[in-house]
C-alpha positions in Angstrom: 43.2 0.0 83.6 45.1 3.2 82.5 48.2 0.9 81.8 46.1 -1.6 79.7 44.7 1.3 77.4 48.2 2.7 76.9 49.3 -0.5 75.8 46.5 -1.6 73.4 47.4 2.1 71.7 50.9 1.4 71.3 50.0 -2.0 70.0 47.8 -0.7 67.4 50.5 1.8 66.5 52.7 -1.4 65.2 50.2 -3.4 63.1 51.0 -3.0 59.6 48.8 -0.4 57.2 46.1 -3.2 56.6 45.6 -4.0 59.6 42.4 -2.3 61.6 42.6 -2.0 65.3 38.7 -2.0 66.1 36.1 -4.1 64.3 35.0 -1.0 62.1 35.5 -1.4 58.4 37.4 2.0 57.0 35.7 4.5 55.1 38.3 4.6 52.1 37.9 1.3 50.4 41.1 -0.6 51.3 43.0 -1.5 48.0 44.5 -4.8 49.4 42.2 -6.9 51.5 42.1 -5.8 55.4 43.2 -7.9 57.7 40.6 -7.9 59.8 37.8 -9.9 60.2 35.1 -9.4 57.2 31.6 -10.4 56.2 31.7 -13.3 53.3 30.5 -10.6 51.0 33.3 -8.2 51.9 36.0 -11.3 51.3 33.9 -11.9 48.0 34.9 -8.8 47.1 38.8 -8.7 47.4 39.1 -12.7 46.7 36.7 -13.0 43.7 37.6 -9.8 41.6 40.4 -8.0 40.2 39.9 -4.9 42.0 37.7 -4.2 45.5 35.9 -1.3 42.8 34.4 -1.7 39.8 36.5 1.2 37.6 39.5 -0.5 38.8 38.5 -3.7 37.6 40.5 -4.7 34.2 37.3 -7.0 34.0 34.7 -4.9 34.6 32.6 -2.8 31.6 29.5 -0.8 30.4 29.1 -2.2 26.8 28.6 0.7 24.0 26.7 -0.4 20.8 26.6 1.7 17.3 24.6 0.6 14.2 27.0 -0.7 11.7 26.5 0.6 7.5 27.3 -0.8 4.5 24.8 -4.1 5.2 21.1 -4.2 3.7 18.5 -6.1 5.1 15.6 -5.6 2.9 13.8 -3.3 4.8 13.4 -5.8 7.5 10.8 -8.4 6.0 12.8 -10.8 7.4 14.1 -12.4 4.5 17.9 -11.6 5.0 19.5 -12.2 8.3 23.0 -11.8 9.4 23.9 -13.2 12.8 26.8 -15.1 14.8 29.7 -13.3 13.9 33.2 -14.6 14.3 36.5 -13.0 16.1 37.7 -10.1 13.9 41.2 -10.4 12.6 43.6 -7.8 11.1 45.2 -9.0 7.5 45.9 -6.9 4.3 45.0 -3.5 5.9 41.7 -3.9 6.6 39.3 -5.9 9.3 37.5 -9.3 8.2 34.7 -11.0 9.6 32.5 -14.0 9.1 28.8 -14.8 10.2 25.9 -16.4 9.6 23.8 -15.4 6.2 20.6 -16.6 5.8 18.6 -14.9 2.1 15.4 -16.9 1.7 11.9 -15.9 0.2 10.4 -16.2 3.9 11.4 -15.7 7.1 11.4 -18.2 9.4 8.4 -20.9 9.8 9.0 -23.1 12.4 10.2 -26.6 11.4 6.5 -28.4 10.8 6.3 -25.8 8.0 10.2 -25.6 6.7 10.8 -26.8 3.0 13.9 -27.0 0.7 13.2 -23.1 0.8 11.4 -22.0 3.7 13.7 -21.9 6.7 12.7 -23.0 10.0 14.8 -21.0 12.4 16.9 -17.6 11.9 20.1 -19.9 11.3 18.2 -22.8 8.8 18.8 -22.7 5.2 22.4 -20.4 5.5 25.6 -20.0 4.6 29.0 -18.4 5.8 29.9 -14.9 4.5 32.4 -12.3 5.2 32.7 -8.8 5.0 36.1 -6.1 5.3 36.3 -2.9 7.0 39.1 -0.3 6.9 37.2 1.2 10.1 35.2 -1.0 12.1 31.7 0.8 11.7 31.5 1.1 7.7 31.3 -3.1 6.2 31.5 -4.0 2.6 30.0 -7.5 2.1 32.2 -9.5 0.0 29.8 -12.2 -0.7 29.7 -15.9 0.3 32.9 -18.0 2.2 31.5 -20.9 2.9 28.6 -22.1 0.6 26.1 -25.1 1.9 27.9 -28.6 -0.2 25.6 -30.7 -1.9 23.7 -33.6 -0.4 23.9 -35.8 0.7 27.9 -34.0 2.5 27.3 -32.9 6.0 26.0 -29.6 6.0 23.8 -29.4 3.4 21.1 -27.9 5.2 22.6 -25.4 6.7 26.4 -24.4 7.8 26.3 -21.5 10.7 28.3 -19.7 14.1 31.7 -19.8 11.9 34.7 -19.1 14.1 38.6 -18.3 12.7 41.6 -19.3 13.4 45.2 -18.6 12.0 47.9 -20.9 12.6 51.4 -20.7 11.0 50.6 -18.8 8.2 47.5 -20.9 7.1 43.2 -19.7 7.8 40.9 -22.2 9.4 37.3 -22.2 10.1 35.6 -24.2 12.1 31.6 -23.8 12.0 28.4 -25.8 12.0 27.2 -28.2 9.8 23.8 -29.3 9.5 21.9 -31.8 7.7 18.2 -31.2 8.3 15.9 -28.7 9.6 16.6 -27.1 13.1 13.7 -28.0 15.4 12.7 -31.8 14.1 15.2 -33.2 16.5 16.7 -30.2 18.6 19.4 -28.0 17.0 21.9 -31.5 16.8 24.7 -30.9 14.2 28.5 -31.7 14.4 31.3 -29.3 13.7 33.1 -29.4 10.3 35.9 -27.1 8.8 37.5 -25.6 5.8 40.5 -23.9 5.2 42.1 -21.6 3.5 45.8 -19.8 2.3 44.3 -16.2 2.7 41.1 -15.0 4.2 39.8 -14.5 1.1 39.6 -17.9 0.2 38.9 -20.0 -1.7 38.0 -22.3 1.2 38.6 -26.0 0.9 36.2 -28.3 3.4 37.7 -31.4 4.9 34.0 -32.6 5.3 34.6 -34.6 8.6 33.4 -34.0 12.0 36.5 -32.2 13.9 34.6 -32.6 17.6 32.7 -36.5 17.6 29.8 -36.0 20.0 30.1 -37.5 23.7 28.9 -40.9 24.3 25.4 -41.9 25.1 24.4 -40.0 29.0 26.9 -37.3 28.4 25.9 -33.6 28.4 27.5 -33.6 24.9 25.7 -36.4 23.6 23.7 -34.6 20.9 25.1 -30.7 20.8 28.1 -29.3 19.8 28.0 -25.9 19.1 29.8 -22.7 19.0 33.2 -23.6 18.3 35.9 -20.8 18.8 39.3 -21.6 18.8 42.2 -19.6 20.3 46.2 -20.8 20.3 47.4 -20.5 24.2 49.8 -23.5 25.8 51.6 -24.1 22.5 48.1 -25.5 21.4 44.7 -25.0 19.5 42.3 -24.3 22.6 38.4 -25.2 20.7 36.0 -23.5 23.2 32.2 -25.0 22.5 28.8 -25.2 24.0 26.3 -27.9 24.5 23.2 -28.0 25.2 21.5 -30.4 27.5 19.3 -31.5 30.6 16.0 -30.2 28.8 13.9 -30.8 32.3 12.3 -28.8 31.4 14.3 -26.5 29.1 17.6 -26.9 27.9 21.2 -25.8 29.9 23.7 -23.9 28.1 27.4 -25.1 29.2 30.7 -24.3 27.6 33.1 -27.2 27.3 37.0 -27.2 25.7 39.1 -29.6 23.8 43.0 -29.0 22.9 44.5 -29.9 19.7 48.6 -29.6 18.3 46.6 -29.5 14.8 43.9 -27.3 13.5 42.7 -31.1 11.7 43.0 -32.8 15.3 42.3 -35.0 16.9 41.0 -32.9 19.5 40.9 -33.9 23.2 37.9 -32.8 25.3 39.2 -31.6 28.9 38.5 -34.3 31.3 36.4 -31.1 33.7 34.4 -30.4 31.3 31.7 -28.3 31.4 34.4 -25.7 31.7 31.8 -22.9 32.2 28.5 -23.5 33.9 27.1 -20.8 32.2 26.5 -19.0 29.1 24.5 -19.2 25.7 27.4 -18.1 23.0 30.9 -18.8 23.3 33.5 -15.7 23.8 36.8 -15.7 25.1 40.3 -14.2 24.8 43.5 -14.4 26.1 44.0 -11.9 29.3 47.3 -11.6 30.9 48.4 -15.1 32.0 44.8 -16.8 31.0 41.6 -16.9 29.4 38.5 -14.3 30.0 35.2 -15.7 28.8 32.1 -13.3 28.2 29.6 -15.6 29.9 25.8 -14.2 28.5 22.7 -15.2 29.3 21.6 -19.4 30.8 22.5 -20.4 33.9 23.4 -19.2 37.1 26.1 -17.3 36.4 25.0 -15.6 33.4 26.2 -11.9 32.5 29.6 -12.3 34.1 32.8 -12.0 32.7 34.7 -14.6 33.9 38.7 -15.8 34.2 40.7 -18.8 34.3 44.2 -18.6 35.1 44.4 -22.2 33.2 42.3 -21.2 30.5 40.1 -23.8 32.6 39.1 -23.3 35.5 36.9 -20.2 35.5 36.0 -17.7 38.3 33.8 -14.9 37.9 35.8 -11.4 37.5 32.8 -9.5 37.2 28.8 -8.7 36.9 28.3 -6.6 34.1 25.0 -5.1 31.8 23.7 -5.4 28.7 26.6 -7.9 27.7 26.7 -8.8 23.3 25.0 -11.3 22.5 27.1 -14.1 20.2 30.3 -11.5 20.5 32.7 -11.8 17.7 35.4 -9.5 19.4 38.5 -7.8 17.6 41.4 -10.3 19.6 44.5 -8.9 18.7 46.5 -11.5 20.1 44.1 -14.5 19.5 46.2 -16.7 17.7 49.7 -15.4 18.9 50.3 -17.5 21.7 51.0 -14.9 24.0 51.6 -15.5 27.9 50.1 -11.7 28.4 46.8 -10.8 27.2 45.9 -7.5 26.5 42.2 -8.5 26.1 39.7 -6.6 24.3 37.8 -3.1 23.6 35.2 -3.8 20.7 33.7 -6.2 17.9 30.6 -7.3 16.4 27.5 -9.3 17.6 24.1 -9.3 16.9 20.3 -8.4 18.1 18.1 -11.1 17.3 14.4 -10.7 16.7 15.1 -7.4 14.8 11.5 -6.3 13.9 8.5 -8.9 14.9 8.5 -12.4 15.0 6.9 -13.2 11.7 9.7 -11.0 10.4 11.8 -12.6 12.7 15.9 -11.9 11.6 18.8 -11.1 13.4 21.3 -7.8 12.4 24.6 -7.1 13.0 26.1 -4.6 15.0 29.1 -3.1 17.1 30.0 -3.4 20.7 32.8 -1.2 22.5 33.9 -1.5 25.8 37.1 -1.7 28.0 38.1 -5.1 28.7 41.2 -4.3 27.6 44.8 -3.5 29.5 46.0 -1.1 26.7 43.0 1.4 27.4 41.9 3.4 30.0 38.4 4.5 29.2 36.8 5.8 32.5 33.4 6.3 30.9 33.4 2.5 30.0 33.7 2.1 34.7 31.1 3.3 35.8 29.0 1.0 37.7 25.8 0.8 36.2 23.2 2.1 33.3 20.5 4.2 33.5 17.1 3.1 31.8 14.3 5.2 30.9 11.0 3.5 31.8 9.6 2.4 28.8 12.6 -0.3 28.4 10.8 -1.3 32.2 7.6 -1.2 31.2 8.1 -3.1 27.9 8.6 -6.3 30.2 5.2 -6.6 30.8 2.9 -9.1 32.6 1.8 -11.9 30.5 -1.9 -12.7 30.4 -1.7 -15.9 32.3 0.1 -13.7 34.9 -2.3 -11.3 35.2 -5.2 -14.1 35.5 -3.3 -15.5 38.1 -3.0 -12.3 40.3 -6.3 -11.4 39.8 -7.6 -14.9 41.0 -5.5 -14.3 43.9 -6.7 -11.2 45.0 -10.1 -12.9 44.3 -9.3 -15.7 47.0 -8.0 -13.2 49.4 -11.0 -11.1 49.1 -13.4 -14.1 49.9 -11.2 -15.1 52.9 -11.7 -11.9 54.7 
C-alpha cells in the first residue's frame, strides 16, 4: 500500500500545470480549461466565452449612458421624436449620425385613429435626419437627409431605422420605406436606399426594394427590417431582422445577405436566421469576425454574441442594461479589416420617454468596453446595483393581483 501511494505522488508530480490530481476544482480560477473532469456549466464556462471571468472578457461590459445636448424635444409633448440611430462614422473632423425624426402635431394614435397627419406609431409619419458632433455628447442637428418622396414612390408614409455605409469613396444608406400606416397590416415595408458623394448629401434614392421579401411560409415573408450593412470578406455583409411566428406574439430574428455592390443583388445566407435572438440589429467587426449586440426577444436576449464567420453566432457574454437600437461609433466598419478592434460607445435611444399619450423616443449615449484598444476596468465588473424603486416600479398588474388573491381564496376554503 505504501508503494502504491508513493507512486500516485510521483505520478501527479509529472502531469502538466492543468492538470488536477484529485477531483477538487482549484481555488484560483484556472485561465486555460483544467483538464479534469468538469460540470457542463464549468465547460460552459471555458468553451463558450472569451475568458473563464467576466473582466477578462473582451466581450463582456457594464453599459454607461449620459444625456446627449444640443437636441430639443418640445418639452416632451410628444410631438418630436428622435429614435433608431445609425453607426457613427468619422469624416470632415467631426462625427455624423442618422436616425429616425418624426415632428407631427400629435403624438402617436394608434393606427384606427392615424391620418395624413396624425401618426400611428413613434416611427409613422418620419423622415431621416442627421446631426455632427466634434465630441460625442454635444449634437447640432443639421436638418433632414432623407425626406418622405411623394406618392404614390415607396416610402411615402414613412422612411425610418437608416443605417450607413461607405464603400470606395461613395455614402450609402439603406433604410425603411413605408407606404401606409404602421399597425393596419403589421409593421411590413421593404428596404430602399439613397446615396450620396459626401455625408452631407444631397442624397439620391434609387427607389427599388434592395432586399425582395422571402417567399410565401418563410420567416421573411412580410418583414424586413433593420438593415445594417458592414464590409468584411471583400463584401457588403446587410445584417436585418424579421419578424414572424405571431403565435401568439411576434419573434424577433436577425437574418444576413452578402452583396459585391452596395445596389446588389443581395444573397440571403442559405442558414438564415443568423441570430435567434434580438429586437434591433448591432454588430461590428471583432478580431477575425463579427460581434452582434443581441437585445431583448428570444431566448438568448441580452447577450453579446460572436461568429467567427460573421455567421455562425455563439454567445460571448450575458450582460445588463444593453442599448436599445445601438448605433455604435465602428471605427473599422467599412474597412474590411481581418482584426476588429470592436467598440467603446455610440448612440441609441429610450423609448416611451414621458407617458404613453406623450409617447416619443430620445436619443442618447452609451459607453462601454467592447473594445480591444481600451482597458477600462470599471466597464468589468460583473453586475449593477439597483436601488429599489427601479424593483418596485415593475409592479403586479391588476389581473395579477386578482389572480393571487383568488388563489389564496381557494386555498383558504380547502383547509
Amino acid at each position: 500500500m505504501k508503494r502504491l501511494k508513493i507512486t500516485l505522488i510521483i505520478s501527479c508530480l509529472f502531469l502538466t500545470a492543468n492538470t488536477v490530481c484529485a477531483q477538487n476544482f482549484p481555488f484560483a480560477l484556472p485561465k486555460q480549461k483544467p483538464n479534469q473532469p468538469l460540470s457542463e456549466a464549468m465547460q460552459r464556462n471555458y468553451d463558450n466565452y472569451l475568458a473563464p471571468r467576466p473582466e477578462d472578457n473582451e466581450l463582456y461590459s457594464l453599459f454607461k449612458y449620459t444625456k446627449l445636448e444640443g437636441l430639443d424635444y418640445s418639452n416632451g409633448d410628444g410631438t418630436v421624436s428622435r429614435r433608431d440611430p445609425s453607426k457613427i462614422i468619422f469624416e470632415n473632423g467631426k462625427y455624423y449620425v442618422w436616425y429616425t425624426h418624426r415632428k407631427t402635431k400629435t403624438p402617436p394614435k394608434g393606427a384606427k385613429q392615424a391620418t395624413e397627419t396624425i401618426p400611428s406609431a413613434d416611427w409613422d409619419l418620419s423622415e431621416i435626419w442627421y446631426a455632427t458632433s466634434l465630441d460625442g455628447f454635444n449634437w447640432e442637428e443639421q436638418g433632414v437627409a432623407i425626406p418622405r418622396p411623394p406618392k404614390p414612390e415607396l416610402g411615402h408614409r414613412s422612411v425610418s431605422t437608416a443605417d450607413i455605409l461607405k464603400w470606395k469613396g461613395k455614402y450609402y444608406m439603406y433604410y425603411q420605406g413605408f407606404s401606409e400606416a404602421s399597425g393596419l397590416r403589421g409593421d411590413d415595408c421593404p428596404v430602399l436606399m439613397s446615396y450620396a458623394d459626401s455625408p452631407d448629401g444631397p442624397w439620391t434614392a434609387t427607389n427599388k426594394i434592395v432586399i425582395p421579401n422571402g417567399p410565401k411560409g418563410a420567416w421573411d415573408q412580410f418583414s424586413i427590417h433593420d438593415p445594417y450593412p458592414l464590409v468584411y470578406k471583400d463584401k457588403i455583409y446587410l445584417y436585418y431582422k424579421s419578424d414572424f411566428d405571431g403565435k401568439p406574439d411576434l419573434v424577433r430574428m436577425q437574418g444576413l445577405a452578402t452583396a459585391d455592390s452596395p445596389f446588389g443583388p443581395f444573397t440571403k445566407n442559405k442558414l438564415n436566421p443568423v441570430l435567434a435572438s434580438g429586437h434591433e440589429t448591432t454588430m461590428f467587426p471583432f478580431k477575425e469576425g463579427i460581434a452582434a449586440l443581441t437585445i431583448r426577444d428570444g431566448n438568448e436576449h441580452n447577450t453579446v454574441q460572436f461568429a467567427k464567420d460573421g455567421v455562425n453566432f455563439k454567445i460571448a457574454s450575458i450582460v445588463e442594461m444593453m442599448p436599445t437600437a445601438a448605433g455604435p461609433y465602428v471605427p473599422d466598419a467599412f474597412t474590411n479589416t481581418k482584426n476588429g478592434t470592436g467598440i467603446s460607445w455610440g448612440l441609441s435611444h429610450f423609448t416611451n420617454a414621458t407617458t404613453w399619450d406623450k409617447n416619443h423616443a430620445v436619443l442618447v449615449r452609451f459607453d462601454c468596453d467592447l473594445s480591444t484598444a481600451i482597458n477600462d476596468p470599471e466597464m468589468k465588473k460583473h453586475h449593477v446595483y439597483h436601488r429599489p424603486e427601479v424593483y418596485l416600479k415593475q409592479s403586479l398588474s391588476k389581473k395579477q393581483k386578482e389572480r393571487i388573491t383568488a388563489s389564496n381564496k381557494e386555498l383558504q376554503k380547502s383547509k
